[in-house]
N, C-alpha and C positions, 0 to 999 in steps of 0.2 A: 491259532493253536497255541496253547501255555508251553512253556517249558516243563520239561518235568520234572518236579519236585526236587532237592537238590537233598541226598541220602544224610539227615543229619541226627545230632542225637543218638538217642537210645530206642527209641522206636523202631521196630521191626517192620512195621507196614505206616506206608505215608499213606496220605487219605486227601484228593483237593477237587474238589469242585466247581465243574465247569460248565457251565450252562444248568442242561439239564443232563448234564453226567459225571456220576462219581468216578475217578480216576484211585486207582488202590497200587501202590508200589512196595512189592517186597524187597526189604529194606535190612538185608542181613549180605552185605555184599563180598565181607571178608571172611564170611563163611558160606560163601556162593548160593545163597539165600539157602538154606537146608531150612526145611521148616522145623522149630522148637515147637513147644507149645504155647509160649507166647505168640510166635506167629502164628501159627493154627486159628488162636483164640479172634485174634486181631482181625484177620480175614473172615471170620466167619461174623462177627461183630461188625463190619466192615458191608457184607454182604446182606446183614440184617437190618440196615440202614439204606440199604438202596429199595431194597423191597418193600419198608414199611415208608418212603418217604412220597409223599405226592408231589414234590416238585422233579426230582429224580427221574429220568426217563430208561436209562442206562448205564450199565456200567461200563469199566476198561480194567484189566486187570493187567499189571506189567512187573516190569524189576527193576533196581536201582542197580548198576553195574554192569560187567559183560557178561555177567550167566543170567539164565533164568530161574533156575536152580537144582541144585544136585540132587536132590529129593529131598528125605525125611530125615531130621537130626535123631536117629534112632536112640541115643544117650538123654535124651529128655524126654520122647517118647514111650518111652521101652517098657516102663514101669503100668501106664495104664493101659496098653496094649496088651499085657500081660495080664491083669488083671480081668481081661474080655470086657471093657468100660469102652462104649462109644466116645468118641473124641468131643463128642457137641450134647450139648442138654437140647432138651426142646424148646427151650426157651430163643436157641438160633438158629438161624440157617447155616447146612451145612456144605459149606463151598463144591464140596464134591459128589454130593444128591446122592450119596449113600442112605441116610435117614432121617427121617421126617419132612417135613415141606417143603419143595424146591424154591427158587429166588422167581415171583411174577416176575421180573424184567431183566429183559436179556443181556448178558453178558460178551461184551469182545474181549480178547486177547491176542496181548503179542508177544511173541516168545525170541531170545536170541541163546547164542554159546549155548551154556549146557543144559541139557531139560529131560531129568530125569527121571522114573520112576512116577512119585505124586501131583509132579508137573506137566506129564502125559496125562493121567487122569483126571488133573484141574479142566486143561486141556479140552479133553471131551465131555466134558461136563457143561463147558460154557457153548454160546451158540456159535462162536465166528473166530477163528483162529490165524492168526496174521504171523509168517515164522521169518525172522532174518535170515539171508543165505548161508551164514555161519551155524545155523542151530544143530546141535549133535542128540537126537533123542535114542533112548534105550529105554526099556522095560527092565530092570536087573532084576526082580528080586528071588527069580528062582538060582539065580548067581550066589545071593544072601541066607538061602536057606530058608525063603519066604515065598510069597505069593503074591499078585497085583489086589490088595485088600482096600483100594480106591476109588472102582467099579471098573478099574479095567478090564476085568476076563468079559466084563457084559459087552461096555461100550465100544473095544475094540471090535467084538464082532459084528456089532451094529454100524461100525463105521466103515470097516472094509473089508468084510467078512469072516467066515470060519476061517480057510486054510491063509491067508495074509496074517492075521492075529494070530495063529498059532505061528508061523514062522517067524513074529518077531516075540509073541510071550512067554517062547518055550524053548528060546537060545538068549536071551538076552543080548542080542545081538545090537549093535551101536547102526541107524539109521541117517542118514543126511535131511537136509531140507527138502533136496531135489526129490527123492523117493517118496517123506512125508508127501508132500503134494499130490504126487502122481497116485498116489493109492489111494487117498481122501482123507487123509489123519490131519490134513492142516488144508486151510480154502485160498490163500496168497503167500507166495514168497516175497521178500525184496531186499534192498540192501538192509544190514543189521540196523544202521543208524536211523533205517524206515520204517521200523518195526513200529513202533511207540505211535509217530503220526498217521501212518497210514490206520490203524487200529482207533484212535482218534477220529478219522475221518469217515470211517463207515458207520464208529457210536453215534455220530452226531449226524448221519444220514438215518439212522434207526431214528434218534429219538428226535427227527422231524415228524416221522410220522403219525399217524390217530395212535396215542398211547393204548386208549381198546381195542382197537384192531390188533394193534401188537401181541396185548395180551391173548386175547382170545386164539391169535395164532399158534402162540407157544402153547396154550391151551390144548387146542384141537393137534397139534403135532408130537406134541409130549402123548398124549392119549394114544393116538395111534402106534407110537413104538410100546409105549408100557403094555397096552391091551389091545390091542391088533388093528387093522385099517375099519372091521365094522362095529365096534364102539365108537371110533372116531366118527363115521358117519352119522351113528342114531345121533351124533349131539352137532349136527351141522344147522340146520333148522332152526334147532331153541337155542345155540350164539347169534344164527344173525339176527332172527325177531326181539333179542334183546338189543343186539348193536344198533338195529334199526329204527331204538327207540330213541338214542343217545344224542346229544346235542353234539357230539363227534361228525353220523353219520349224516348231521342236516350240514354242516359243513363242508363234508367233502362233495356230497353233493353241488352246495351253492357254489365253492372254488373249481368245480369241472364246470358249471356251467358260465362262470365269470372270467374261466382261463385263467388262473391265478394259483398262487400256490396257498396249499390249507393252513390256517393256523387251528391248530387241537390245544384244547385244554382237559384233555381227559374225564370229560363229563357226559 
């Protein structure tokens, strides 16, 4: 397992490449990673490089420092916010699948100290959420005179229901690690200094797997929450008679039958 990146320069987001997983470090530590718009941009540049790349299986997405971050640098944002201007062209993916294309390959994350606001909604944006026992989350922005404009009014209650999401969306009230878990807003706790590897360790158990199958999975499971459980079904059929064509699924087959483990090449 790499070290991580060590928070230098003027770049906002580190970027380092591990295997087959991009590792993305928000990299603004003395401003407890608030995201600017340079980091907005970087991450989502960042996220558009994991998805168009074919060696890439996976991402990681983390922070350099003891936050993960206080949210949104409203003073660099403010202006195009105001303006009613999406934060991303379509020309990227947009970290937090408010609009346009989602990321084909799945993302982990690890989160420690502070995570708040558009760092809860990164959060459940991504597939697998790993929180240090130090992590402090809140929802503020009805505290701010705002609204969760992230997808968190959606993704909360997809995550752990109506009345849960509304007790923490509509007090803004400050949550622990312990609670995140318990309710389903984060999937491991562990110590803070575990966050980064352990988050590591389950990317690079993803991206051992048939990268179509992956896909296809987030596929067929994205489908079912955007458009209910019976769209997801009519398209169970015509993924696998394609998967089935794939030099993936001749693979997994010969490696159950040789007792071995599979090597995929995403073909």
């Amino acid at each position: 397992m790499p070290e991580a990146p060590l928070s230098t320069g003027e770049a906002s987001l580190t970027r380092q490449v591990h295997g087959h997983l991009l590792l993305m470090g928000l990299n603004r530590p003395r401003k407890k990673n608030a995201f600017d718009l340079g980091m907005l941009n970087a991450l989502a540049a960042a996220v558009t490089e994991l998805d168009a790349s074919t060696e890439l299986r996976c991402g990681v997405i983390f922070a350099h420092g003891a936050d993960f971050t206080a949210g949104l640098d409203l003073m660099s944002v403010a202006p195009q916010l105001s303006a009613g201007q999406h934060l991303f062209g379509d020309d990227v993916i947009d970290p937090w699948g408010t609009h346009g294309r989602p990321c084909s390959k799945p993302i982990v994350i690890a989160v420690r100290g502070l995570c708040l606001t558009l760092g809860i909604e990164l959060l459940l944006n991504c597939e697998v959420c790993v929180a240090g026992t130090d992590t402090r989350f809140a929802q503020i922005e009805v505290r701010r005179g705002l609204f969760p404009f992230g997808g968190g009014t959606a993704r909360w209650i997809s995550r752990v229901g109506w009345g849960t999401a509304m007790r923490w969306l509509l007090t803004g009230d400050e949550l622990g690690a312990a609670e995140a878990h318990r309710i389903g807003l984060v999937q491991e706790i562990v110590p803070p200094d575990q966050a980064l590897p352990r988050a590591i360790e389950l990317a690079e158990r993803i991206a051992a797997q048939a990268p179509l199958g992956v896909a296809a999975t987030l596929r067929s499971s994205r489908l079912s929450v955007d458009q209910g459980e019976a769209a997801a079904m009519r398209e169970l059929l015509p993924e696998l008679r394609a998967l089935m064509k794939s030099e993936d699924a001749r693979e997994g087959l010969s490696s159950f039958i040789e007792r071995r483990a599979g090597v995929f090449r995403g073909r």
